[in-house]
Each structure stands twice: as structure tokens, then as C-alpha cells.
N, C-alpha and C positions, 0 to 999 in steps of 0.2 A: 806592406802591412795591409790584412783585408779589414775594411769598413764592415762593421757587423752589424750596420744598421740599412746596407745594403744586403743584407742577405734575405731571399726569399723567403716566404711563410714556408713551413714544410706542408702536404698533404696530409689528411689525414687518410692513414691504413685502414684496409680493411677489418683488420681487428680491434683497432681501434674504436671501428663503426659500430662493429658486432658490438661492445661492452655497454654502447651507451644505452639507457634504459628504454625498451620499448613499451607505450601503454598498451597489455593485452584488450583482446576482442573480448567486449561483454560476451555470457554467456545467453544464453535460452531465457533464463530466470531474469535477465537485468537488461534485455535492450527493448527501450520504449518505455524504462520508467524512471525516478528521478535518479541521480545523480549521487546527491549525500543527504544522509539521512539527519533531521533534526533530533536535537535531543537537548534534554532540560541541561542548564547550566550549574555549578555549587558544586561543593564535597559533598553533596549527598542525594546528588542523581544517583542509578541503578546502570552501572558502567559493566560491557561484557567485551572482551576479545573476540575478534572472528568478524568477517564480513556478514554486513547486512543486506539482503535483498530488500528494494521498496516497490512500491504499487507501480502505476500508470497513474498519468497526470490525467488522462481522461475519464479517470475515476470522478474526478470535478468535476467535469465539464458533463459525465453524465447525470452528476447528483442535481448539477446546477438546473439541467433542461429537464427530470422528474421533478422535484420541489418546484416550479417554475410553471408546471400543468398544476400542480397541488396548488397552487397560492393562485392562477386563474379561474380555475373552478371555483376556488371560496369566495374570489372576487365578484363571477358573474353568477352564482347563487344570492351572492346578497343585495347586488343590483335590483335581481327579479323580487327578492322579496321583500326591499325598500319601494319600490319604483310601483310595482305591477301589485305587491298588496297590502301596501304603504304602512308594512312593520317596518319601521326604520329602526327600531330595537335591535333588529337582527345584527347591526355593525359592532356593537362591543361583545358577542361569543366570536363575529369573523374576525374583529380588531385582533381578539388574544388568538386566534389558530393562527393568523397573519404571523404573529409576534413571533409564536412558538414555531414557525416555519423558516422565516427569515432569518431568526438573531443563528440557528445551527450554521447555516452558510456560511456566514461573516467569520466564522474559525475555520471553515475545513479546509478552505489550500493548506494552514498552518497545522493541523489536525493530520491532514492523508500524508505532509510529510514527515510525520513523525510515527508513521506505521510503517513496521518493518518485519522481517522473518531470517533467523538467521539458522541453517544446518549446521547442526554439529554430531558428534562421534556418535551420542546414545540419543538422542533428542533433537525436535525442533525447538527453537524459543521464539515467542512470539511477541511482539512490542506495541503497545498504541501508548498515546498521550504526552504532552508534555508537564506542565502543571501537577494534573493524576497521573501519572507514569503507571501503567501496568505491563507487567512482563508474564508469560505463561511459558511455561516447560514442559513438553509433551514427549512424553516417551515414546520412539517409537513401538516397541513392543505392547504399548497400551493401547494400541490405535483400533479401531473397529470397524470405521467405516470412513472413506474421505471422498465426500462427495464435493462434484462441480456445479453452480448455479446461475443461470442468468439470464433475465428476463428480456424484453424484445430490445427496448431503448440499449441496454447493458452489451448485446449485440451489434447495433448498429454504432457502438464505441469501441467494439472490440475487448470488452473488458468482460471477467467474470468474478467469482465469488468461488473460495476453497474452503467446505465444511470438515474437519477433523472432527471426528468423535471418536469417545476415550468409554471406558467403562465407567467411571466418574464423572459426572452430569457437569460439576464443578470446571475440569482444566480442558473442554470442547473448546474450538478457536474455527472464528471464520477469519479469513485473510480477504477482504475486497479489494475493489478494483487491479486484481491481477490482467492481465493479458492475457491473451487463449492461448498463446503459447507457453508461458509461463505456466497456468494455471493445468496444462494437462502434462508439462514438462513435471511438476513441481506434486502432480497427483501419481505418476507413474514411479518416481523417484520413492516416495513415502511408501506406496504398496511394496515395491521391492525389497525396501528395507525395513518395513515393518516384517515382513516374511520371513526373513532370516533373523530377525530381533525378536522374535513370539515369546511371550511368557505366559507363566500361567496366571489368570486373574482371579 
């Protein structure tokens, strides 16, 4: 009689291998930005099916080092003009741009992860917020112009800015801290299909 606790593991088959799930390669749109996308919690968050594209984390890291010249300039302007012309008044207008500079930062890691863009069949939709949750739906057929922007610092991060404009002033969306691959992946994609999606305005 065989001991069947003597019996070797079996191998696993090659078919076997094949079934087991592989995680596919981000695409153009999604490598070099986060991972998962934040969103408000409750029955009465603004819940969609479909994947979400999100930013670059370097989005941060660029806001951080602009706000970061904003908030040394307002420093060493009131330095000189405490110091050198002994208005020392000048600290509570820099106190509150201080304020009004810094308290934005202390949200936006938790802020740029909760912007997102997701393509679907007739439309982009477009997400920011948690707290204020806004979502925008842009036809593409409404689309008019989708411009790319980004300034020196915004460059040497790699990151850019995607302008949609609509014929309605109202559902325009800029998408920041894209990727420059993303952001001209994600601009050539919208021209194609706004072209074959034209309506009349």
C-alpha cells in the first residue's frame, strides 16, 4: 500500500501558469503617476465605473519648490522693509500672504491624489476634491481647443498642464501635473476622437 504522504508535490503545467493572473503594463497615461486614486468616503460620494488615470507625484514636489520662492521672496521683502526702513508694520500684510501660501500646501499631497481623469465611450470625466468632490463631463464633440502648458520649473519636473476648452466657458477642465508623456499621449488621443465625434454647436 503507497503512503500518500510520501507522494511528491506535482509541478505546476504550463497552463496552469498561463491562467494565473498577470498585472498588465501601465499604459502611456498611468506610468510615473499614483497608483489609487483617493476618494471621499459615505453613500453619498459621486461613484463612477471605469478606470481612473491620476497625476504625477511630482506635481507636489513642483508646487512645493514654486510656493517655496513665493513664501522666500515675501520673507526677504519684509526683512528689507522692517530692517533697512524700520516699517516693521510690513509683518501682518506678509504674516497673512505667509498664511494664505502655506495653509494650500498642507492639503495638496491629499488634494493631487484625489484628481483624476477617466476616458469613456462619448466623454472625458474629470475629478478633483475630496470634501468638495467636483466631477466634469466633457463631450468630446464639444471640444475646441486642448492645449498643453508648462512653465520652466514645471519642466525640469517633467510635468505639464492639459487645457480642454468647450464652447461653454462653464465645463473647460485643466488637468495638472500630467507627465509630458501622458500629457501629449492624452492630447493626441482627445484630437482624434473629438474629430470623428464633431457636432454641431
Amino acid at each position: 500500500m503507497t503512503d500518500s504522504s510520501m507522494t511528491p508535490p506535482l509541478e505546476p503545467t504550463p497552463a496552469a501558469e498561463s491562467a494565473q493572473p498577470v498585472a498588465a503594463a501601465p499604459g502611456p497615461l498611468d506610468e510615473g503617476t499614483y497608483e489609487q486614486i483617493r476618494e471621499p468616503r459615505g453613500e453619498g460620494r459621486l461613484a463612477l465605473d471605469g478606470h481612473w488615470h491620476q497625476i504625477s507625484p511630482r506635481y507636489v514636489a513642483s508646487q512645493f519648490l514654486q510656493n517655496g520662492l513665493v513664501i522666500a521672496l515675501i520673507v526677504v521683502v519684509a526683512l528689507v522693509a522692517a530692517l533697512v526702513f524700520d516699517q516693521t508694520w510690513v509683518w501682518i500684510p506678509a504674516g497673512i500672504l505667509l498664511v494664505l501660501t502655506i495653509a494650500p500646501l498642507v492639503i495638496l499631497p491629499r488634494q493631487a491624489r484625489a484628481i483624476g481623469y477617466m476616458l469613456r465611450e462619448d466623454d472625458i470625466v474629470f475629478r478633483k476634491g475630496i470634501l468638495w468632490q467636483r466631477i466634469i463631463a466633457v463631450p468630446y464633440g464639444r471640444m475646441q481647443l486642448v492645449d498643453i502648458t508648462h512653465g520652466p520649473l514645471d519642466r525640469a519636473f517633467g510635468v505639464a498642464q492639459l487645457k480642454m476648452v468647450t464652447a461653454a466657458a462653464t465645463t473647460g477642465v485643466q488637468i495638472p501635473g500630467l507627465t509630458q508623456t501622458a500629457a501629449e499621449t492624452l492630447r493626441d488621443t482627445l484630437i482624434e476622437v473629438a474629430e470623428t465625434r464633431r457636432t454641431g454647436l
